[in-house]
KOLDRENKOL-323525 format. One record per residue (C-alpha): residue number from 1; chain; x, y, z; residue in one letter. Coordinates in steps of 0.02 Angstrom, whole numbers, plus 50000, padded with zeros to 5 digits. Layout:
REM residues N
+-----+--------+-------+-------+-------+---------+
| num | cadena |     X |     Y |     Z | residuo |
+-----+--------+-------+-------+-------+---------+
| NUM |      A |     X |     Y |     Z |       A |
...
+-----+--------+-------+-------+-------+---------+
This chain:
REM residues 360
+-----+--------+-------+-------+-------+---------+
| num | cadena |     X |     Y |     Z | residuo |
+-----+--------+-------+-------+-------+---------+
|   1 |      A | 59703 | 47375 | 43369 |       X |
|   2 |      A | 59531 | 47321 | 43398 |       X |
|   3 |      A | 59586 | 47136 | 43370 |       X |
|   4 |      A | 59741 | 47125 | 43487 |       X |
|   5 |      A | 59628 | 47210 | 43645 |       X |
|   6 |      A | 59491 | 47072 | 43592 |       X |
|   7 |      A | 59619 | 46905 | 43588 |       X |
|   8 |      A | 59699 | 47003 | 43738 |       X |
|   9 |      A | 59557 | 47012 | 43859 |       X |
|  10 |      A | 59488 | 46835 | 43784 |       X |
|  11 |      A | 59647 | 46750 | 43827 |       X |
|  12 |      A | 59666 | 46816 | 44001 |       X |
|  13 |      A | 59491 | 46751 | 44040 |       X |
|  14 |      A | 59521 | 46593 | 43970 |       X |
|  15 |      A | 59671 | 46551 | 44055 |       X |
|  16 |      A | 59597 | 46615 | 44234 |       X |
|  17 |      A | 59471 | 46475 | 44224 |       X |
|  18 |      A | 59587 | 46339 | 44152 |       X |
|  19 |      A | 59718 | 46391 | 44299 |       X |
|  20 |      A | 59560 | 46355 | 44403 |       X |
|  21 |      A | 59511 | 46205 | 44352 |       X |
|  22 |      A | 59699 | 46128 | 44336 |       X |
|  23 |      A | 59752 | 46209 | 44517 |       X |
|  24 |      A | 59585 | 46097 | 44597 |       X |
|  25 |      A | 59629 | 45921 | 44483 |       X |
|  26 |      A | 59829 | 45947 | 44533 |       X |
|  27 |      A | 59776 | 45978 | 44721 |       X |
|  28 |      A | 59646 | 45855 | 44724 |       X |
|  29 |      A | 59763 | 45744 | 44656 |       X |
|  30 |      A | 59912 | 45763 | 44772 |       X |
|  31 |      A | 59809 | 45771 | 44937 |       X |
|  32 |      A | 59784 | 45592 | 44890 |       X |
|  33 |      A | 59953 | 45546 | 44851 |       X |
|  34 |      A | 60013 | 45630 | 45025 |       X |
|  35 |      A | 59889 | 45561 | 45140 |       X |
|  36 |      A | 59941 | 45368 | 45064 |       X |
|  37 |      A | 60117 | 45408 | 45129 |       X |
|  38 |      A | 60034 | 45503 | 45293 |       X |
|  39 |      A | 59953 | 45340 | 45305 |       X |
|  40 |      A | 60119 | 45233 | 45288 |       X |
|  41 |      A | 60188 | 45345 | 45421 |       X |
|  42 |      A | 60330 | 45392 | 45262 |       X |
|  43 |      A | 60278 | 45604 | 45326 |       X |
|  44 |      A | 60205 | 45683 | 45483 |       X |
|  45 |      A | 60009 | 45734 | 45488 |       X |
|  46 |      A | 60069 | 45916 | 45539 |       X |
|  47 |      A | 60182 | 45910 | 45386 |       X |
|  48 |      A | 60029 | 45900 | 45240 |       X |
|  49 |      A | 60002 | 46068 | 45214 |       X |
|  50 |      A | 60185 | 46129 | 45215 |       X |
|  51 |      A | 60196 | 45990 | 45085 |       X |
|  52 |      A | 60051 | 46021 | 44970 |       X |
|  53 |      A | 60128 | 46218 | 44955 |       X |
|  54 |      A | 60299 | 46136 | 44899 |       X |
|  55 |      A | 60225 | 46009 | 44776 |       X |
|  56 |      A | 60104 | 46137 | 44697 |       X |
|  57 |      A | 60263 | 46254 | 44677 |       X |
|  58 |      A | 60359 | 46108 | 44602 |       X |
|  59 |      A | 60216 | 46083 | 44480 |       X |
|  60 |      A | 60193 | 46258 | 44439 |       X |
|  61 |      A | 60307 | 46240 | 44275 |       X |
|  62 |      A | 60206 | 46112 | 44218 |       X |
|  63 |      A | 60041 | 46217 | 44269 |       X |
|  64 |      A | 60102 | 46355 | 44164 |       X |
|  65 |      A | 60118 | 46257 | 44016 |       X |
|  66 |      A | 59962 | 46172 | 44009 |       X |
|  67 |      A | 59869 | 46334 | 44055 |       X |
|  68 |      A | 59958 | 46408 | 43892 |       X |
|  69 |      A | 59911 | 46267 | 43767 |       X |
|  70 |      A | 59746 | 46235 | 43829 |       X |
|  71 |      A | 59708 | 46428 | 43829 |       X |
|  72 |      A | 59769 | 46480 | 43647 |       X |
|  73 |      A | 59680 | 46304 | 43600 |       X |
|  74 |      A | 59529 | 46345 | 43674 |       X |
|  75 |      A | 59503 | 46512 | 43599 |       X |
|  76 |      A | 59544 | 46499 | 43450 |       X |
|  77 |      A | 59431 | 46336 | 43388 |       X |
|  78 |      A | 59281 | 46459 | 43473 |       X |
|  79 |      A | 59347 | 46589 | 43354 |       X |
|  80 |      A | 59352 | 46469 | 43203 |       X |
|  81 |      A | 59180 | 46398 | 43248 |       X |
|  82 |      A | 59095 | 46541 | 43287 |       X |
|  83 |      A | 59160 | 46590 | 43111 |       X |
|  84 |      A | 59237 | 46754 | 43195 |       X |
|  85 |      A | 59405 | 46685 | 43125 |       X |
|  86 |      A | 59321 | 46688 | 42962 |       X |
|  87 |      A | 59274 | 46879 | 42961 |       X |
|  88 |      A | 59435 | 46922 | 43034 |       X |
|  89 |      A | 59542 | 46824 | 42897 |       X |
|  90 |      A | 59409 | 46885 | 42750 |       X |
|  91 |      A | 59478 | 47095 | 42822 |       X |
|  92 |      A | 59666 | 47054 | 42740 |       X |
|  93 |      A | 59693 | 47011 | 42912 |       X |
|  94 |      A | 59825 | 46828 | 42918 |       X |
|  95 |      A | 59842 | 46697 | 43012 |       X |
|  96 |      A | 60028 | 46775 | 43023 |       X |
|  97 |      A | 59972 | 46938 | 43107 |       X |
|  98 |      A | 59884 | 46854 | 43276 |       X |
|  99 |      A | 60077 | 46797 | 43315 |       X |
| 100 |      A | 60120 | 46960 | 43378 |       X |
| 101 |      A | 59979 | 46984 | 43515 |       X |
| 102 |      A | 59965 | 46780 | 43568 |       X |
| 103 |      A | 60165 | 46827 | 43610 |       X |
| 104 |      A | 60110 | 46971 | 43705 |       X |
| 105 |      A | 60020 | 46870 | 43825 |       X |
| 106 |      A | 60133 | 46698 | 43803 |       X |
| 107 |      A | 60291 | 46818 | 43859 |       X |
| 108 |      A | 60247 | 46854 | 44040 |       X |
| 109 |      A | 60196 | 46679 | 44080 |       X |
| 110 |      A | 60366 | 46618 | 44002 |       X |
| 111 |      A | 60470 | 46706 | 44109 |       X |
| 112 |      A | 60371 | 46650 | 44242 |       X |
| 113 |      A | 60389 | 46471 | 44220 |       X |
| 114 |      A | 60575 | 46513 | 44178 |       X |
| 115 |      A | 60592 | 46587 | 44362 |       X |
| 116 |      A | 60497 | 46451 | 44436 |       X |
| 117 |      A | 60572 | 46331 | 44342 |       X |
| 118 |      A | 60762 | 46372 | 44377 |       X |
| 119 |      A | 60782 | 46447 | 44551 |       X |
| 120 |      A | 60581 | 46437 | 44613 |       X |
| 121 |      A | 60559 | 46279 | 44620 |       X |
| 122 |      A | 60731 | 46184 | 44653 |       X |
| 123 |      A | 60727 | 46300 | 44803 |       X |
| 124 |      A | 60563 | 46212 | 44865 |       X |
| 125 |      A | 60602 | 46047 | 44825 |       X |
| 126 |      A | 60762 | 46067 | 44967 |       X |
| 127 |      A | 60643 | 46167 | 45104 |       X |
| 128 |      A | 60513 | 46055 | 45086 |       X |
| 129 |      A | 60632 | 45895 | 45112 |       X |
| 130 |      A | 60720 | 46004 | 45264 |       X |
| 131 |      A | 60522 | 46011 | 45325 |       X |
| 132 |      A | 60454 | 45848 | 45316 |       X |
| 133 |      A | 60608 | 45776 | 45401 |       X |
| 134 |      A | 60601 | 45912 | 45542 |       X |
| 135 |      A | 60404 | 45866 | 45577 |       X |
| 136 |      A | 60442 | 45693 | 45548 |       X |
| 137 |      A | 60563 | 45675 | 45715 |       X |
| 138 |      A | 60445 | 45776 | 45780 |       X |
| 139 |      A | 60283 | 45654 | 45761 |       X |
| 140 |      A | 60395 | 45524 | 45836 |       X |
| 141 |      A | 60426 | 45625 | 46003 |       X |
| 142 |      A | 60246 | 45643 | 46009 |       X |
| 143 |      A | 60199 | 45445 | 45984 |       X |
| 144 |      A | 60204 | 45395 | 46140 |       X |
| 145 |      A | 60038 | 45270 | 46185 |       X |
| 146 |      A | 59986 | 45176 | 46347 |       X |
| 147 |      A | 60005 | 45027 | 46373 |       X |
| 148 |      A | 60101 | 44982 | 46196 |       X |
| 149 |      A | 60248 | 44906 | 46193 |       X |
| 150 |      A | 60374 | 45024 | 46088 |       X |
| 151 |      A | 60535 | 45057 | 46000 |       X |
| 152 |      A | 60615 | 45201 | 45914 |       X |
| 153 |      A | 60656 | 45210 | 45754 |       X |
| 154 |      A | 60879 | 45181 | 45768 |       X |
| 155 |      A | 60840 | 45108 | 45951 |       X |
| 156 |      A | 60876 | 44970 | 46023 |       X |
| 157 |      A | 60790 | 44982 | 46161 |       X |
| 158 |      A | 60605 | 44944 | 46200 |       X |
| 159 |      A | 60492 | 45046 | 46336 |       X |
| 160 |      A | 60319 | 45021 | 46398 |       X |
| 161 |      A | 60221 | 45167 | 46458 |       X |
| 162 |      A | 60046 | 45129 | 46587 |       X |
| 163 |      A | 59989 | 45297 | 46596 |       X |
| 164 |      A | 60040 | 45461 | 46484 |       X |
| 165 |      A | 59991 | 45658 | 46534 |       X |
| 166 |      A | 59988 | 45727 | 46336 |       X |
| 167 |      A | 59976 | 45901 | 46414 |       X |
| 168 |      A | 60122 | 45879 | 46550 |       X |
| 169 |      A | 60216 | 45762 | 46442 |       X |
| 170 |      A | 60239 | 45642 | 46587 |       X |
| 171 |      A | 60224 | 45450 | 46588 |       X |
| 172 |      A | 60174 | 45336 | 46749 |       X |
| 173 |      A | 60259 | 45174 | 46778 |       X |
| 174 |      A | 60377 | 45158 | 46636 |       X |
| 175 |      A | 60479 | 44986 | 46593 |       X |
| 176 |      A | 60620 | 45011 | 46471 |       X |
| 177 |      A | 60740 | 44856 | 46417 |       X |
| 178 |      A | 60902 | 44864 | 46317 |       X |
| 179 |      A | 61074 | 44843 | 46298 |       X |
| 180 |      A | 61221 | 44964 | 46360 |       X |
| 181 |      A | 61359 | 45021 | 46287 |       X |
| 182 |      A | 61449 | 44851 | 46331 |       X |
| 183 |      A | 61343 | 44758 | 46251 |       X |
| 184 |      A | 61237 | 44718 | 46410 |       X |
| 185 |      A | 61046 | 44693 | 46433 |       X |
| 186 |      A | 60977 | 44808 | 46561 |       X |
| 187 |      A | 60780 | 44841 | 46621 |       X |
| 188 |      A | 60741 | 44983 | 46703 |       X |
| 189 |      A | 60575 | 45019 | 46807 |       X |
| 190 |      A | 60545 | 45211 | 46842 |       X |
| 191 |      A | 60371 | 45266 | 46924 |       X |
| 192 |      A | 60373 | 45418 | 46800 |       X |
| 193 |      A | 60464 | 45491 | 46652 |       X |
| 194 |      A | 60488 | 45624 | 46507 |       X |
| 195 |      A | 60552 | 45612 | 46350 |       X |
| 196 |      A | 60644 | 45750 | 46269 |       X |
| 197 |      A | 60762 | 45788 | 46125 |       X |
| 198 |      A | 60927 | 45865 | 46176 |       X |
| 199 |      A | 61060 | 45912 | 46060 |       X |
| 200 |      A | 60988 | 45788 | 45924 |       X |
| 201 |      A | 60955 | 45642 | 46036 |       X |
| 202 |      A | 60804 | 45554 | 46118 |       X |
| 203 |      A | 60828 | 45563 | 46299 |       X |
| 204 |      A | 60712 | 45468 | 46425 |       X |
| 205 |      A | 60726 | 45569 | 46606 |       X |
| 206 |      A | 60651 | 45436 | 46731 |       X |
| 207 |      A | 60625 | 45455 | 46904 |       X |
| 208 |      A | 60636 | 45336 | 47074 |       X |
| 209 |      A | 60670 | 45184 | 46990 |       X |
| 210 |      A | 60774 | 45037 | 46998 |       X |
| 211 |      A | 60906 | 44981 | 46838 |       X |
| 212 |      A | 60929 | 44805 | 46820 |       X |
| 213 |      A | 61074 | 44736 | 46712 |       X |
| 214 |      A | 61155 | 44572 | 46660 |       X |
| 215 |      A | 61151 | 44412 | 46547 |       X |
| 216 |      A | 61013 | 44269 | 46577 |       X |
| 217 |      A | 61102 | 44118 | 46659 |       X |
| 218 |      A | 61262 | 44203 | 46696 |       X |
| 219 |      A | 61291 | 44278 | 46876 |       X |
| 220 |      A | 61347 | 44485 | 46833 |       X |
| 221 |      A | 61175 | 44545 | 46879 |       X |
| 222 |      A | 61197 | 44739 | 46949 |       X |
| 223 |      A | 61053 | 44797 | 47030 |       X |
| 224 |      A | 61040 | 45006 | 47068 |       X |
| 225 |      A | 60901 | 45090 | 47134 |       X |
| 226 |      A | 60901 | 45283 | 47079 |       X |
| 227 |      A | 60811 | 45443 | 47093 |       X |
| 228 |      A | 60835 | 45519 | 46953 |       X |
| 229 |      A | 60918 | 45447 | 46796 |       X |
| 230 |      A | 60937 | 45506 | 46614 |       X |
| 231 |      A | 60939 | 45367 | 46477 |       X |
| 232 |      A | 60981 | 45413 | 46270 |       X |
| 233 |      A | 60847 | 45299 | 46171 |       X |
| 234 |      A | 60912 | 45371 | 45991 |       X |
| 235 |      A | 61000 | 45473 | 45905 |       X |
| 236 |      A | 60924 | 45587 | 45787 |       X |
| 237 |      A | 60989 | 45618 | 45613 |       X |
| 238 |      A | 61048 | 45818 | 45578 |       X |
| 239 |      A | 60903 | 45897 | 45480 |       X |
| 240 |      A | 61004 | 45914 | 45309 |       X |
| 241 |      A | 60942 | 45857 | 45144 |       X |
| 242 |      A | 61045 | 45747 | 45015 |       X |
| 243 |      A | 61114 | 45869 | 44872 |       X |
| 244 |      A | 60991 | 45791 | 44730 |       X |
| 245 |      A | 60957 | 45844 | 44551 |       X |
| 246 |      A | 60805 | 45910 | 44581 |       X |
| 247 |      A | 60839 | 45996 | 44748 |       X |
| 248 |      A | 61019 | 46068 | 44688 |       X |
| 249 |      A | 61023 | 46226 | 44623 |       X |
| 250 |      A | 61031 | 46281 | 44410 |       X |
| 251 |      A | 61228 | 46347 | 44466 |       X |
| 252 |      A | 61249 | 46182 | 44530 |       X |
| 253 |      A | 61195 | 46103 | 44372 |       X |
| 254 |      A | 61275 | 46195 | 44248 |       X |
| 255 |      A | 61454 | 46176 | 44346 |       X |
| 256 |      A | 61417 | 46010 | 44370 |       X |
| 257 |      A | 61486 | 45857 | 44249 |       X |
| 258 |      A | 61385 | 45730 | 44302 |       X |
| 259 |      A | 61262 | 45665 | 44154 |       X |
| 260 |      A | 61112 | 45646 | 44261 |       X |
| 261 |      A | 61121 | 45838 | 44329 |       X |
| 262 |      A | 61149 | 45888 | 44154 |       X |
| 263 |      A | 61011 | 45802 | 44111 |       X |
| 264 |      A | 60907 | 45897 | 44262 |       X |
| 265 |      A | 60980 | 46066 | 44181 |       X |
| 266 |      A | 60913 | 46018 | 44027 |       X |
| 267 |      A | 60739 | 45980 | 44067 |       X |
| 268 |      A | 60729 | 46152 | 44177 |       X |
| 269 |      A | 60782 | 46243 | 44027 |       X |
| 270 |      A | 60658 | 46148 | 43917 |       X |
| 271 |      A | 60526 | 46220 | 44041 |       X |
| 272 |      A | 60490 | 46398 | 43969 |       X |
| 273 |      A | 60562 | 46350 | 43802 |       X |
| 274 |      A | 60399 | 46251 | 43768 |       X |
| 275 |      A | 60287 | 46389 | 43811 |       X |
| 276 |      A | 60284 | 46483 | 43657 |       X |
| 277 |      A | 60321 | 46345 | 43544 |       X |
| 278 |      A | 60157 | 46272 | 43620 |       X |
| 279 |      A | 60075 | 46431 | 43612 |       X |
| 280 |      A | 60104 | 46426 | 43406 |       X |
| 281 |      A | 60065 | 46230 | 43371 |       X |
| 282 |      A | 59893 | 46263 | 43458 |       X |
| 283 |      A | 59868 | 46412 | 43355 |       X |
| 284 |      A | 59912 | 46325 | 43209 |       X |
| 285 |      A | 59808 | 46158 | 43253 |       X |
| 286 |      A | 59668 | 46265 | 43331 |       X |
| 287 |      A | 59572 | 46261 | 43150 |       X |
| 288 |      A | 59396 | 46201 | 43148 |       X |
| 289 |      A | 59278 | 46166 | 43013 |       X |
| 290 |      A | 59127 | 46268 | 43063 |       X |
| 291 |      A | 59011 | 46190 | 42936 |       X |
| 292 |      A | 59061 | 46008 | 42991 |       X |
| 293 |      A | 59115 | 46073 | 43168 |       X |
| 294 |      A | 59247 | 45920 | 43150 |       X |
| 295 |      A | 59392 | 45941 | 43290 |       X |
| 296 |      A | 59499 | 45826 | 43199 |       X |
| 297 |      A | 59632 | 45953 | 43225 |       X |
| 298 |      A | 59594 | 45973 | 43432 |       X |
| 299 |      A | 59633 | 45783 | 43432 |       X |
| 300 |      A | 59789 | 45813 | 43319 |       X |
| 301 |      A | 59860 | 45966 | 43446 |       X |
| 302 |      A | 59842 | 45824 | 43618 |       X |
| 303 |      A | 59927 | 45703 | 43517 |       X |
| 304 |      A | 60051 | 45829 | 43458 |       X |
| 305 |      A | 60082 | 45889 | 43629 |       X |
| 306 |      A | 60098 | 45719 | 43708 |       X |
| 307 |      A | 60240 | 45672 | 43561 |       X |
| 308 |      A | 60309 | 45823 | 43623 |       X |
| 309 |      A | 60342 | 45784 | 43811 |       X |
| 310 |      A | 60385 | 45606 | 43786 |       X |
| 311 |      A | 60514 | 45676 | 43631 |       X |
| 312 |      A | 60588 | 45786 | 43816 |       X |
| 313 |      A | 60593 | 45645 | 43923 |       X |
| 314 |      A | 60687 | 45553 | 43761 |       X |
| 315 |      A | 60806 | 45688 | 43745 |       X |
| 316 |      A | 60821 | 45678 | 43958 |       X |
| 317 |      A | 60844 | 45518 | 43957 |       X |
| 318 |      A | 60967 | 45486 | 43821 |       X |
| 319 |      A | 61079 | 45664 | 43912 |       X |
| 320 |      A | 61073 | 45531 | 44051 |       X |
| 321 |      A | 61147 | 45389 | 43995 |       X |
| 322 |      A | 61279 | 45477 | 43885 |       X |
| 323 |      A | 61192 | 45435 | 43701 |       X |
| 324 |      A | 61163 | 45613 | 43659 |       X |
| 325 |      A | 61255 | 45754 | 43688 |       X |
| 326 |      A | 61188 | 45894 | 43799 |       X |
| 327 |      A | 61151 | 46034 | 43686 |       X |
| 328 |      A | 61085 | 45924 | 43554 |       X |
| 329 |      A | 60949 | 45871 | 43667 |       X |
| 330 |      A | 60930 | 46017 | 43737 |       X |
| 331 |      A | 60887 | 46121 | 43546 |       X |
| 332 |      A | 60813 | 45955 | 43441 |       X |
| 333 |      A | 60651 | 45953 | 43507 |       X |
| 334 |      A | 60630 | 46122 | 43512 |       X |
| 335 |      A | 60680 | 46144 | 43337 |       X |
| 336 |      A | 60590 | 46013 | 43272 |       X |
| 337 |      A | 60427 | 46061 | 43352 |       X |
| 338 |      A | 60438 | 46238 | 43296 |       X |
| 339 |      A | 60470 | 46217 | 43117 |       X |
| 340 |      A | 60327 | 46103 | 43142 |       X |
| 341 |      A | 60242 | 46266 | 43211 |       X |
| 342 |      A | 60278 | 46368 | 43066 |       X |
| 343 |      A | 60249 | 46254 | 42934 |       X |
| 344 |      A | 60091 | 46235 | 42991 |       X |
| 345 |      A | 60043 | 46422 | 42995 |       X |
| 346 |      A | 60083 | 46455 | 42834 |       X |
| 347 |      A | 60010 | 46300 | 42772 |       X |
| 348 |      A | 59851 | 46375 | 42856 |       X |
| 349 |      A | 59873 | 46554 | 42777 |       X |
| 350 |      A | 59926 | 46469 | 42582 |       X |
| 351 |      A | 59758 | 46384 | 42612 |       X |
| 352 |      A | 59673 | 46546 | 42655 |       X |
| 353 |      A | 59745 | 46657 | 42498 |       X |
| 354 |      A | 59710 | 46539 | 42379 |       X |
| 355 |      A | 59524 | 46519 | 42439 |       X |
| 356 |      A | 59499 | 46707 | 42420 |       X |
| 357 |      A | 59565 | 46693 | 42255 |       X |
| 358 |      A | 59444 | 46571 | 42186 |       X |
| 359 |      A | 59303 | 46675 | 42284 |       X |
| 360 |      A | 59376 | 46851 | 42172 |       X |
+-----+--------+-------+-------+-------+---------+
């Protein structure tokens, strides 16, 4: 019908520009966030845009959602103050009958925020971890500055570099000091030196040098002159992430009895349940006076939808800590919000009837 093809093609424009919009605050937003820990050296430079791809998939749930409520919002207060609600409802046409096509285009976007939600992003979330700890090591090979005193991060020991080749990778009169495996000091003079990473440790190759070792005022000084020598600096940690909540997979969850992973399951299946239920509070609350052109209700849907994600994180919380059971808070919110859904609908359409009575 003429109707459906009109919401149809009004919604999908709508929601291209709001998905605009949102993608460039959300970016915006976490370039910020990521060059503060860049800045704290917390991730590697070469790691932000690998990042900002994982976080944007992680927030694409939440993306989804708001593109949904601000979208059916949006369109339908323009159709109620343009008064093209008005013509529609006054051609026996109810509030009831733009359910059908607002589902049409809600459906699609729920099972994508279900997908992204449940396998999507938890898969990220663990890649992205994997990433930033790979580049991380890797910045701290790379680090090495003339003329600096410097340590490795799990090191004990302390070099000095006069000169460094970036291209060659080869330092010029290098001092290292620390302590052997016996627990004694040792400083080593090379005229040059590499630093590599073999089999997941730091390894300093120096070259015609001399190793001094031995404790101040004691006489068990050792003095070797070498060629070539190879010294491990630090070990490196295996790449691997730590199984969390929200890197572990929805299997994972569901088999698992822990309260806080519960509580993870809960919230990802809370995801593309609040699509649709959002989708009918804002056309419910869309309404707008278009004599007064009050928004009263536009105010009333925010609120609404804020009560609605802190009433989650309730529910989430409470799963957590063992006060509610798991498919209580899974359902009550959801129930409660859509019965506040369809009250309000037909509250709108009883309105509407008995107006065009008392206008017969």
């Amino acid at each position: 019908m003429l109707y459906r093809r009109h919401l149809l093609k009004e919604l999908t424009l709508t929601a291209s520009g709001v998905f605009f919009v949102l993608f460039l605050i959300l970016l915006s937003t976490q370039i910020i966030n990521l060059l503060g820990r860049i800045s704290d050296g917390r991730v590697a430079f070469d790691a932000i845009g690998s990042m900002l791809v994982v976080w944007m998939i992680g927030l694409t749930p939440l993306l989804l959602i708001l593109i949904v409520f601000i979208t059916v919002l949006t369109v339908f207060s323009r159709y109620w103050r343009d008064s093209e609600m008005v013509v529609w409802l006054s051609s026996t046409l109810s509030i009831k009958q733009w359910i059908s096509p607002l589902m049409t285009f809600v459906l699609p976007l729920t099972i994508l925020t279900a997908v992204m939600s449940l396998w999507v992003a938890p898969w990220a979330e663990s890649r992205g971890a994997m990433l930033a700890q790979f580049l991380k090591q890797k910045q701290d090979m790379s680090l090495v500055k003339e003329g600096v005193f410097q340590t490795h991060k799990g090191s004990e020991s302390v070099y000095f570099v006069e000169r460094f080749d970036v291209e060659k990778g080869i330092a010029q009169n290098v001092f290292v000091h620390g302590v052997d495996n016996d627990k004694k000091p040792f400083v080593i003079t090379a005229q040059s030196g590499t630093l590599t990473e073999e089999n997941g440790a730091r390894v300093l190759s120096l070259k015609h040098g001399v190793r001094v070792s031995g404790h101040i005022g004691q006489a068990d000084f050792d003095r070797i002159s070498f060629e070539e020598t190879r010294l491990i600096i630090a070990m490196n940690p295996k790449i691997t992430t730590t199984l969390k909540r929200n890197t572990a997979t929805t299997k994972q969850l569901w088999q698992s009895k822990d309260l806080r992973w519960r509580a993870e399951l809960m919230w990802r299946l809370s995801m593309p349940m609040v699509v649709p239920i959002l989708a009918l509070l804002a056309l419910a609350l869309s309404y707008v006076n278009p004599r007064s052109m009050s928004s009263y209700n536009i105010l009333l849907a925010v609120l609404i939808f804020f009560l609605y994600q802190s009433g989650l994180n309730l529910m989430r919380s409470s799963i957590t800590n063992g006060r509610v059971n798991f498919w209580v808070g899974l359902f009550l919110m959801h129930i409660i919000m859509l019965l506040l859904a369809c009250w309000l609908i037909m509250r709108r359409d009883g309105i509407r009837k008995i107006k065009q009575r008392q206008a017969a």
